[in-house]
C-alpha positions as CSV (number, residue, x, y, z in Angstrom):
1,X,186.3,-102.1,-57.4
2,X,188.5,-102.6,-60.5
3,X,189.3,-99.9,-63.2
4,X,186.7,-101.4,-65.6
5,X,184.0,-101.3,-63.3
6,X,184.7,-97.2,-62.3
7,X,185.5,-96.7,-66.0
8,X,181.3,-97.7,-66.9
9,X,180.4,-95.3,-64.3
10,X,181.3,-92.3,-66.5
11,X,180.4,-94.0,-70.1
12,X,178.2,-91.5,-71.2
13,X,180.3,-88.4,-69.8
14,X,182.1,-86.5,-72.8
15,X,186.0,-87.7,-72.7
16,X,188.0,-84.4,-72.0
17,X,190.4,-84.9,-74.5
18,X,188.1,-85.4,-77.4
19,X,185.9,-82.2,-76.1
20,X,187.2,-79.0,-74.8
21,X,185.0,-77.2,-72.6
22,X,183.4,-74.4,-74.1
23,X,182.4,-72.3,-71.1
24,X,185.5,-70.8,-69.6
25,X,186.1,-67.5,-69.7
26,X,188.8,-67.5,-72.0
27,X,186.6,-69.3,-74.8
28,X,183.9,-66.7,-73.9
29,X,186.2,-63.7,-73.5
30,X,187.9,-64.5,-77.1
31,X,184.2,-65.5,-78.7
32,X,182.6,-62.2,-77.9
33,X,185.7,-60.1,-79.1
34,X,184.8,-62.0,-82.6
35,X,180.9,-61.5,-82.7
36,X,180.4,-57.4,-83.6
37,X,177.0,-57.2,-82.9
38,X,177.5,-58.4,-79.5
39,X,180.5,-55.8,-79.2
40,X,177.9,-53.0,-80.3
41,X,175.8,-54.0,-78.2
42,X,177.5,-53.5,-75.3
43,X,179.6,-50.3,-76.7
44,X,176.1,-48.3,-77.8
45,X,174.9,-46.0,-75.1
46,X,171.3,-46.9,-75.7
47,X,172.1,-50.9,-75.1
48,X,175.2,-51.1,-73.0
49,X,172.7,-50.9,-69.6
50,X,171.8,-54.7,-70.5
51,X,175.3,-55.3,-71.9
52,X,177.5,-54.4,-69.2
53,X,180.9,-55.4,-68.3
54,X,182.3,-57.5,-65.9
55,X,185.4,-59.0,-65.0
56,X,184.8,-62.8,-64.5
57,X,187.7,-65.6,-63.5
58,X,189.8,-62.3,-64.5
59,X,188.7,-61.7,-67.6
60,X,186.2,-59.1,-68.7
61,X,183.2,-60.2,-70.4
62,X,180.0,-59.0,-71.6
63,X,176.8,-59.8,-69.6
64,X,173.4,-59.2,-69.4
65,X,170.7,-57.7,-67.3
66,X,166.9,-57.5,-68.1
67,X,166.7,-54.5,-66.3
68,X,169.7,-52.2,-66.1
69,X,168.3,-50.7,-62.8
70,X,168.0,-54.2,-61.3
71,X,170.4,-55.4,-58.4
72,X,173.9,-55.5,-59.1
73,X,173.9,-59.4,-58.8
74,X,170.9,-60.1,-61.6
75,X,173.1,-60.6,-64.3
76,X,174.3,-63.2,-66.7
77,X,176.9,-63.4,-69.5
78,X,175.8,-63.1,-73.1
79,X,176.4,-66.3,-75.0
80,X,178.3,-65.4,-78.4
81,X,176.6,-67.5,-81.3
82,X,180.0,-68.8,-81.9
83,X,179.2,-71.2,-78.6
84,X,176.0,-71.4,-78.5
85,X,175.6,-75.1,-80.3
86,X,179.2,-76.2,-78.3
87,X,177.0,-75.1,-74.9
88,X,173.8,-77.0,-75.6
89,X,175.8,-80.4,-76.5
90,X,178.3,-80.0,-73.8
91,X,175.9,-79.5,-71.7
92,X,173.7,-82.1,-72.7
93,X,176.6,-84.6,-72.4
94,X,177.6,-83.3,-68.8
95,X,174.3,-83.6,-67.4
96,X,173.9,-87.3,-68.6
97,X,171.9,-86.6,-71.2
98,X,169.4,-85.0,-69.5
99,X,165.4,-83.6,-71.1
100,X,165.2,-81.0,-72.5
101,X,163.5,-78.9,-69.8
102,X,166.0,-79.5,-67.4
103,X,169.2,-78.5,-69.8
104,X,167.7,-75.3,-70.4
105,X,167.5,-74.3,-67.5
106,X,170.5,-75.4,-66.0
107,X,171.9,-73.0,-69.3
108,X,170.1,-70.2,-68.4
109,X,171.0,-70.1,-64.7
110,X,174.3,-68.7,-65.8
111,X,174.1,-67.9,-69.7
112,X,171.6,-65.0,-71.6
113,X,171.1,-66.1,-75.4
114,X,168.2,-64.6,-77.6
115,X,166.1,-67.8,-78.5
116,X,167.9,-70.0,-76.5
117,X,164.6,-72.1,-75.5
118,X,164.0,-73.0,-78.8
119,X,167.6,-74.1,-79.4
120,X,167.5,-76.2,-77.2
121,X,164.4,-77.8,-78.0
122,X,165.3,-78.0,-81.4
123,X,168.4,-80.4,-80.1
124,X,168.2,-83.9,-81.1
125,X,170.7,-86.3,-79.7
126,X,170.9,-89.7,-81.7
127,X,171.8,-91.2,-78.4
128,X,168.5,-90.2,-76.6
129,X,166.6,-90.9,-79.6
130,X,167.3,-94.4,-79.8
131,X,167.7,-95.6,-76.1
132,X,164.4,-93.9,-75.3
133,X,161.9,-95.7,-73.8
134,X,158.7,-95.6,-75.6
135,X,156.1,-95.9,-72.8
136,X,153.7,-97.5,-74.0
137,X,150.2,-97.3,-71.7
138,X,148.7,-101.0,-71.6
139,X,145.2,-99.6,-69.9
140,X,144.0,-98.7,-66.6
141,X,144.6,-100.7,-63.9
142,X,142.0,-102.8,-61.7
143,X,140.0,-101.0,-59.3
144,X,141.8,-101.8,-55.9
145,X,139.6,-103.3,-53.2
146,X,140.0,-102.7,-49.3
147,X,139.5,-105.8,-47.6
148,X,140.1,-104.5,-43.9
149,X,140.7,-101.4,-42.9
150,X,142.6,-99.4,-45.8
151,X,145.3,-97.4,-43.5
């Protein structure tokens, strides 16, 4: 296989140079330390049982759990609003430029962002809107006739 032929199988993956990835925990660590209500959030006593902190990669980060008294592994990390557009697009990219269904919830497998369904669905990539196919319905099809046995 030549260069050109493995260079087409990753045309529509984001090129690494151009596009940092937003999602290490260095981004995250330094995004949170700039949003205050997220700080607050995890600093007031009434709040900081969803916002607790964990040391991730060896950074500590914020998280969050629906329900403080759930198992220690039901958590996620908050998303700052600083990354939250950077997330959906790098995401959408990485995944191929997957629907919309799917992105979100490979996003909220690891990340916790108020509203971050309709985000998402609010994301139009020019891309996906005009290389989609339209899928057009010509009718039913004929009724289909058994001849012999049908299994």
């Amino acid at each position: 296989m030549e260069n050109d032929e493995l260079l087409e199988c990753f045309l529509n993956h984001p090129p690494l140079e151009v596009m940092d990835n937003p999602i290490t925990m260095q981004a995250i660590q330094h995004a949170q330390s700039e949003e205050p209500a997220l700080m607050n959030k995890a600093a007031n006593p009434l709040t900081a049982g969803n916002y607790p902190m964990k040391v991730v990669d060896g950074r500590p980060v914020i998280c969050y759990r629906a329900n403080p008294n759930a198992p220690e592994g039901d958590w996620k990390i908050a998303l700052p609003t600083a990354l939250v557009e950077r997330v959906i697009v790098w995401y959408h990219l990485v995944l191929g430029h997957c629907g919309k269904t799917s992105m979100y919830e490979t996003i909220r497998r690891r990340f916790h962002y108020p509203g971050l369904k309709t985000l998402v669905e609010a994301f139009v990539c020019e891309v996906c809107q005009r290389n989609k196919a339209l899928n057009r319905q010509y009718g039913h099809l004929p009724e289909r006739h058994a001849t012999l046995l049908p299994w």
